[in-house]
N, C-alpha and C positions, 0 to 999 in steps of 0.2 A: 182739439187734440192737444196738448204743448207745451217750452221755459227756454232760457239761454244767456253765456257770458264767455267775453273771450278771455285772453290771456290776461287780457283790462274788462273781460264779464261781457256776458250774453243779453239775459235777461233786461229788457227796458235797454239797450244801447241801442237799437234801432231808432231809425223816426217813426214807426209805426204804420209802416206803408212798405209791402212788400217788396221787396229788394232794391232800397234806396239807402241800405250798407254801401258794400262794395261796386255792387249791381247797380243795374238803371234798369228801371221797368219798359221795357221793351227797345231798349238802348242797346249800344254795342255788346255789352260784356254777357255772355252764354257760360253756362255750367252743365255740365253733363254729368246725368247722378241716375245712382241704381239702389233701389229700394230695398233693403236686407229686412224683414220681416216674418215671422212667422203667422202672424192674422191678415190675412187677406184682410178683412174690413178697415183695417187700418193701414194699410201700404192703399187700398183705396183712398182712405181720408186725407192722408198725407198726401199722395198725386192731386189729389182734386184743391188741396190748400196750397200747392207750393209749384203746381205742374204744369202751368197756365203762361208759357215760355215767353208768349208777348206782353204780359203784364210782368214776369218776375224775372225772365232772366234765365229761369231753371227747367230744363232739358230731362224729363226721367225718360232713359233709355232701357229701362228693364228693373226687371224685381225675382225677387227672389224667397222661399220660404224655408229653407231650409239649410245645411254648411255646402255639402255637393253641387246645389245648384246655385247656391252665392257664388263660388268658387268658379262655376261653368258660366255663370251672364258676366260676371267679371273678369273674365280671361277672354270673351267674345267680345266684349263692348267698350271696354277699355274707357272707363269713364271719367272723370276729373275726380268726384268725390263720389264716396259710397256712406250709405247712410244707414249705419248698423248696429243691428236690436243686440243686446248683450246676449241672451238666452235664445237660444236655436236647437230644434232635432239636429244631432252630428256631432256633438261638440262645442257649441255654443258662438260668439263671436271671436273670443279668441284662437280658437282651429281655422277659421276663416281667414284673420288676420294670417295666422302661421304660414298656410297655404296660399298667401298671395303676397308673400314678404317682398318676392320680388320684384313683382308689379310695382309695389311699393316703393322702391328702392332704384327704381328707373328712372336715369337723371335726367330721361329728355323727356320723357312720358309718365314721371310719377302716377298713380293711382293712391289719391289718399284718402285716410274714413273719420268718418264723426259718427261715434255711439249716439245712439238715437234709442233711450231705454226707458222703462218705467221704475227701475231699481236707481236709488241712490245710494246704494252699498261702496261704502268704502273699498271694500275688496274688490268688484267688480269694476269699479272706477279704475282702481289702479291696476287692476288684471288688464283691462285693454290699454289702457297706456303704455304700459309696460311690453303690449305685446306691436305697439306702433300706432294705434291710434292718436289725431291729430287732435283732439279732443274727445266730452263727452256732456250732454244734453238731457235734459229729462224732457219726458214726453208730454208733460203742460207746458211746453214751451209755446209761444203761439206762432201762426204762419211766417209771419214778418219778420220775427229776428232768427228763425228757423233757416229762411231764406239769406239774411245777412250771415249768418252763420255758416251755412256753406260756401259765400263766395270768400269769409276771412279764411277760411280750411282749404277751399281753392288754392290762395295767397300765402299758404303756410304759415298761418298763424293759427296760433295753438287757441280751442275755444271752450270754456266750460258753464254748465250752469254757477249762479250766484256761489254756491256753497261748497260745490265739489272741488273747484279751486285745492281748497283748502288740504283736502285729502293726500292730491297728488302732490303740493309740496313739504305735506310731512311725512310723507312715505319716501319723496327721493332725498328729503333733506335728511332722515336716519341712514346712520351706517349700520344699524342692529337689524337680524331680521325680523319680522315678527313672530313671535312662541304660537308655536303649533296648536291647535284647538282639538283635541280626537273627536269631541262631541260633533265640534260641527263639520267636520270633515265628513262625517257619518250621512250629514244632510247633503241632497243633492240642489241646484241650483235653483229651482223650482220650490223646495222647499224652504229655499231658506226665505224668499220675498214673503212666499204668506207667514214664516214666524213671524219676522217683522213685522208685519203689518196685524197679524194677530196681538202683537204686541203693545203695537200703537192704539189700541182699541177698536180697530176697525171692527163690521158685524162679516159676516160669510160674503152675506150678498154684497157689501161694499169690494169686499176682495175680490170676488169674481169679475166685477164691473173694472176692476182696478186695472188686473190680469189678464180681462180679456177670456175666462177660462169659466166654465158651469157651476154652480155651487156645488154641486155634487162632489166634483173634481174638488173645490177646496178643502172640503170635507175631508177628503181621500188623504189629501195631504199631512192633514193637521194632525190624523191620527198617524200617519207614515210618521210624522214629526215629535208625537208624544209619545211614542212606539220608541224609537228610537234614543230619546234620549230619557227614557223611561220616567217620562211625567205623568200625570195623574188627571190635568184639566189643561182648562187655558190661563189660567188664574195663578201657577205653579210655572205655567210655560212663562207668562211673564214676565214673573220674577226672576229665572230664568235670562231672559233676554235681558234683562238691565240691568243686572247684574255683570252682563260684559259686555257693556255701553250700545245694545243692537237697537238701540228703543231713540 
């Protein structure tokens, strides 16, 4: 599944032996975490790498595939850390966040989240941070610093992959906002990972695999995405994307 870095980086700061971060594999310290996902096969994968309580530490007390019913396991289970996909039916991760600000903000019982996404979009990084997430993660992370990773979010400490880092401190270090895009405002969330990744050379069926989602469906996209910002190929979309640094 996997990647990771804390506020000092995710990625490789493990020992490589799940939850011998903050955790002890089958030692005192417990996490209790709910899985925000929309692919069931992968809220599977994830439980089976990280959910093995007497080896990691890590506790999943529910999941979730959607905003309404993140919203409903998480206001039932009241979990230490929640583990959440950027892109969700409902409104995405940050309607989730919105709707559970106060969960969040309970001094005796904090409930806090680490994005847990396949996008490394700039925007989307700083979209959940900005909306309270404790960090954010791409989804090559592997089991083990996954694990270390939520018990530093546990610990409140703020966790990013190697490179997102970077994002959220030049986003909160400008006072300027960022200039408006219409083009892409146009695209919806879903579209915008496959430009990217259209962009990056990927083929359909690598996207699909990437996304989790049928070729068919990427398809559908691509032309929603050349439609839209009235391109011609993918070769035009490109150019396109790096042209404003999305590549």
């Amino acid at each position: 599944m996997s990647d990771a870095t804390g506020a000092t980086g995710a990625e490789g700061t493990g020992s490589g032996t799940a939850g011998t971060g903050s955790g002890t594999p089958g030692g005192e310290r417990r996490v209790r975490v709910v899985l925000v996902d929309d692919h069931r096969m992968f809220r599977t994968g994830v439980r089976a790498e990280i959910g093995e309580t007497e080896r990691t530490g890590v506790e999943v007390v529910g999941e979730a595939a959607d905003v309404d019913q993140a919203v409903e396991v998480i206001t039932a289970t009241r979990p230490e850390v929640v583990l959440l996909d950027v892109h969700l039916p409902g409104g995405g991760g940050v309607e989730v966040l919105r709707r559970c600000a106060g969960l969040a903000a309970d001094p005796e019982r904090p409930v806090r989240f680490l994005a847990l996404s396949v996008s490394d979009a700039a925007e989307d990084v700083i979209g959940v941070i900005r909306g309270g997430a404790r960090g954010y993660v791409t989804k090559t992370i592997t089991g083990a610093d996954l694990v270390d990773s939520v018990f530093r979010v546990q610990d409140g400490d703020a966790v990013f992959s190697p490179r997102l880092a970077g994002f959220v401190l030049d986003a909160f270090a400008s006072t300027d906002a960022p200039p408006a895009d219409e083009d892409m405002d146009r695209l919806t969330q879903r579209e915008r990972e496959v430009l990217r990744l259209i962009a990056r050379g990927y083929a359909y069926k690598e996207i699909a695999k990437q996304l989790f989602i049928s070729v068919k469906t990427v398809e559908s996209h691509v032309s929603a995405v050349l439609r839209k910002l009235q391109l011609s190929n993918r070769h035009e979309l490109t150019r396109w994307a790096t042209a404003r640094r999305l590549v």
